[in-house]
C-alpha positions as CSV (number, residue, x, y, z in Angstrom):
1,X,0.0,0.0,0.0
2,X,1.8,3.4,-1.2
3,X,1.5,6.3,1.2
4,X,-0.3,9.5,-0.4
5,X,1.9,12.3,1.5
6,X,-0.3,15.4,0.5
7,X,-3.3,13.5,-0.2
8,X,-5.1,14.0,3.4
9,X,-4.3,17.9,5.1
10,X,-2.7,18.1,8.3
11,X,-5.6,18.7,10.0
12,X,-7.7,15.4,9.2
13,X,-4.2,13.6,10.7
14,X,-4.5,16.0,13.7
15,X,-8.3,15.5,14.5
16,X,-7.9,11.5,14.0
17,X,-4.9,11.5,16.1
18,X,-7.3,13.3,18.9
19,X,-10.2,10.8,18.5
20,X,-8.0,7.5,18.9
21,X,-6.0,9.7,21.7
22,X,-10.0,9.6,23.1
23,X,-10.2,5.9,22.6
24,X,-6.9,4.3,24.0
25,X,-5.4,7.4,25.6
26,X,-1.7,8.6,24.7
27,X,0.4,5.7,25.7
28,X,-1.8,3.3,23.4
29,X,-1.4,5.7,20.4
30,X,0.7,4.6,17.6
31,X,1.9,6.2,14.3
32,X,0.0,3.1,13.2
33,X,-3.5,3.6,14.7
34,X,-3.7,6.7,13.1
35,X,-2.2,5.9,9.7
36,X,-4.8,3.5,9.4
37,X,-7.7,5.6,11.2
38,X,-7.3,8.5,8.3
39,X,-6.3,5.5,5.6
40,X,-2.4,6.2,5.2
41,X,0.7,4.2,5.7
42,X,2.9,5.0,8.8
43,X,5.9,6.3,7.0
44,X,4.0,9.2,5.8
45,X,3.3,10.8,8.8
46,X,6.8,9.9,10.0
47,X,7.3,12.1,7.0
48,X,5.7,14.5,8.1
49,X,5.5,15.0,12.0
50,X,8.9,12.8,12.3
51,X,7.8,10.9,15.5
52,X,4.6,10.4,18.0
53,X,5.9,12.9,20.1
54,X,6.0,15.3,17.1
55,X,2.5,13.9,16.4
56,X,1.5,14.9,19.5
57,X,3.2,18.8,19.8
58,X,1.4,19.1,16.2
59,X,-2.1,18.2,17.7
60,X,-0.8,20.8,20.6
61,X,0.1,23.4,18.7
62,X,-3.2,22.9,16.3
63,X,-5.2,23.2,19.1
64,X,-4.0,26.2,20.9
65,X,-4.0,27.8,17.2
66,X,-7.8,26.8,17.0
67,X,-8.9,27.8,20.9
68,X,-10.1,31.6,19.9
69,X,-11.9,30.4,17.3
70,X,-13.4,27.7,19.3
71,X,-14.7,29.3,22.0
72,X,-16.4,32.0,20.1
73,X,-18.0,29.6,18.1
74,X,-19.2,28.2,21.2
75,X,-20.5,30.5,22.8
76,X,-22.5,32.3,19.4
77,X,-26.4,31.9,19.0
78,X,-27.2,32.3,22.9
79,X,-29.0,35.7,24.2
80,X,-27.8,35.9,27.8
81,X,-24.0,36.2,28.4
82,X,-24.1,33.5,31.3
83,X,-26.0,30.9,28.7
84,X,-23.0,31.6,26.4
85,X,-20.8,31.0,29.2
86,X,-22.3,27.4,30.1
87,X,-22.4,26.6,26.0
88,X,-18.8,27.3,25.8
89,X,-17.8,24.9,28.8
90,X,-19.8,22.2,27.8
91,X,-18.3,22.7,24.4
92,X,-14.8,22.9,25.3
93,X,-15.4,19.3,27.5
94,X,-17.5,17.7,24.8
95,X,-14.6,15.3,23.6
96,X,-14.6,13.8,26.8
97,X,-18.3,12.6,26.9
98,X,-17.2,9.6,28.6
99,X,-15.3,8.2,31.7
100,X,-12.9,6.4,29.4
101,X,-12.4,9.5,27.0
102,X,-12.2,11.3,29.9
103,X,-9.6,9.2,31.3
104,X,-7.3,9.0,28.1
105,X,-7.7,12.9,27.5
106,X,-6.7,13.2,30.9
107,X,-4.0,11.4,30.2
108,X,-2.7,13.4,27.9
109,X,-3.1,16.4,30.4
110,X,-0.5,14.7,32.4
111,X,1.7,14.5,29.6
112,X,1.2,18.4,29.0
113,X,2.1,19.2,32.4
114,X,5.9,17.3,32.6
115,X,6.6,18.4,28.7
116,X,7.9,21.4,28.1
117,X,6.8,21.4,24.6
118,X,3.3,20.1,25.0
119,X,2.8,22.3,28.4
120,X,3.4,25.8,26.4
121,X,0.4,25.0,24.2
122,X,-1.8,23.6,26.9
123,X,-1.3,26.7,28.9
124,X,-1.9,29.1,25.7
125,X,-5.7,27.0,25.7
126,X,-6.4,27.5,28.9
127,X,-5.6,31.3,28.9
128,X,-7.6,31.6,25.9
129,X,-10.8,29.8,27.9
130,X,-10.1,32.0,30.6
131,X,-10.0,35.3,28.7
132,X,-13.2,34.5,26.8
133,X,-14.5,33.0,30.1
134,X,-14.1,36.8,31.4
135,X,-15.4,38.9,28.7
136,X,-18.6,36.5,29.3
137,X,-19.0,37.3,32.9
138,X,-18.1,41.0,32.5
139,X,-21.2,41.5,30.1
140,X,-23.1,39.9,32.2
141,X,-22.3,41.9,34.9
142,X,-23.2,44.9,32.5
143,X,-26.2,43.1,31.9
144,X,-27.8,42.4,35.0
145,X,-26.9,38.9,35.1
146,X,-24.5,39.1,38.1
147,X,-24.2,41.8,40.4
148,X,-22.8,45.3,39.5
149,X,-18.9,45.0,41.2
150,X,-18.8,40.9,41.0
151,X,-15.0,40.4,41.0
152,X,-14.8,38.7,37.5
153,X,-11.1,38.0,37.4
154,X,-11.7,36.0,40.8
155,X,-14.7,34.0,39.2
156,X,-13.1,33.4,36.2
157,X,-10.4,31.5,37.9
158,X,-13.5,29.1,39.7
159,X,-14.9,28.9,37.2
160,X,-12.0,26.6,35.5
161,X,-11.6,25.3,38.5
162,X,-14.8,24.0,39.1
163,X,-15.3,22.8,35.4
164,X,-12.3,20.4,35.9
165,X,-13.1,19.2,38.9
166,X,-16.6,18.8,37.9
167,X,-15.7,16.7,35.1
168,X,-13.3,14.2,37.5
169,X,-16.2,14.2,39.9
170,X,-18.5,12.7,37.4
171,X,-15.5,10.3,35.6
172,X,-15.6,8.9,39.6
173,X,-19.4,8.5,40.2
174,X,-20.4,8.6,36.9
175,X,-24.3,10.1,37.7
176,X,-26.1,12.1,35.1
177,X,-24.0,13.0,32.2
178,X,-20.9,15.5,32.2
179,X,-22.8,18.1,30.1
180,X,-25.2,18.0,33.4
181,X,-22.8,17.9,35.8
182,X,-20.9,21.1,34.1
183,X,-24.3,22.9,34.1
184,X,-25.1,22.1,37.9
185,X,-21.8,23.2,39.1
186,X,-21.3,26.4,37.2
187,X,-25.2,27.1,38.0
188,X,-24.0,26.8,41.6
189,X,-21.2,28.4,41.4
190,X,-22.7,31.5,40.0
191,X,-25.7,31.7,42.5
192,X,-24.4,33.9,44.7
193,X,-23.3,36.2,42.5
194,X,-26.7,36.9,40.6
195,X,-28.9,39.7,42.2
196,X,-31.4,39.0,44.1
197,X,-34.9,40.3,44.5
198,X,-34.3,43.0,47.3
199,X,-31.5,44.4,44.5
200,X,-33.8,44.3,41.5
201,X,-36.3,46.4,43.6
202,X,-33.8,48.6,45.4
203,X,-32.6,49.2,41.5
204,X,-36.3,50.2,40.6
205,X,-36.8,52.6,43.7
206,X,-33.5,54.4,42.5
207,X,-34.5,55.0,38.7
């Protein structure tokens, strides 16, 4: 079987190598798995990414390249900044709609953190979910979503804090589904920062 070396982009490669990463997490991954996964021989994408590891810093680097875009896409189409905010979380954790995926992409995380290579682009993701994580709570503030002087920086760093742990929580017990679990926790999470009912009618009194 001859290799086809510009036949399939780099991106087709990159999103295969991130669904069997999803399937048998990042020590089971082999040139091989995804060679045959997007229909090409193994050479080629020795070729072309020169090892797993450079497999895997090209899926890094593709991803952080693709995290703007992502999470404005996400978070499109919704009328209230904080329904935005729960569409782009959901979004962002969607690969991992199971406790195995979860597992292997978790995995992977691990990997990010000890590599120096792989860590730089993981980073660059989660400041880019953070920053658009932000801009969503500040218009919501200006809104009326959350309350007028609701430290945003603060609850932006919650926020990721809570959607992580909310996805191990339910990899553990495994009740409801993650997209549920994501929606509970940033719903509670956000609670005490929407305005009550005494300040929606202090707010009328004063116009």
């Amino acid at each position: 079987m001859a290799g086809r070396p510009r036949g399939i982009d780099d991106s087709v490669i990159l999103r295969a190598t991130a669904e069997v990463i999803g399937r048998v997490g990042p020590a089971g991954l082999t040139l091989g798995a995804v060679a045959e996964e997007v229909g090409l021989v193994p050479g080629t994408l020795v070729q072309r990414f020169g090892s797993k590891h450079g497999l895997l810093v090209a899926l890094a680097r593709q991803s952080a390249q693709d995290a703007d875009e992502l999470h404005r896409r996400s978070a499109e189409g919704h009328p209230f900044p904080l329904a935005a905010l729960t569409a782009l979380l959901v979004t962002s954790m969607a690969p991992l709609g199971t406790p195995e995926s979860f597992a292997n992409h978790l995995a992977f995380l691990c990997m990010d953190l000890t590599d120096p290579q792989l860590h730089e682009h993981a980073l660059a993701i989660h400041r880019s979910r953070g920053t658009a994580v932000r801009a969503l709570l500040i218009q919501a503030v200006g809104e009326g979503e959350l309350r007028a002087g609701t430290d945003t920086a603060a609850l932006t760093g919650t926020i990721q804090a809570i959607t992580a742990g909310a996805g191990l929580t339910w990899a553990l017990d495994r009740r409801g589904t993650l997209p549920q679990r994501l929606r509970e926790a940033v719903d509670a999470v956000l609670l005490p920062h929407r305005p009550s009912r005494s300040d929606a009618s202090t707010d009328t009194e004063d116009s």
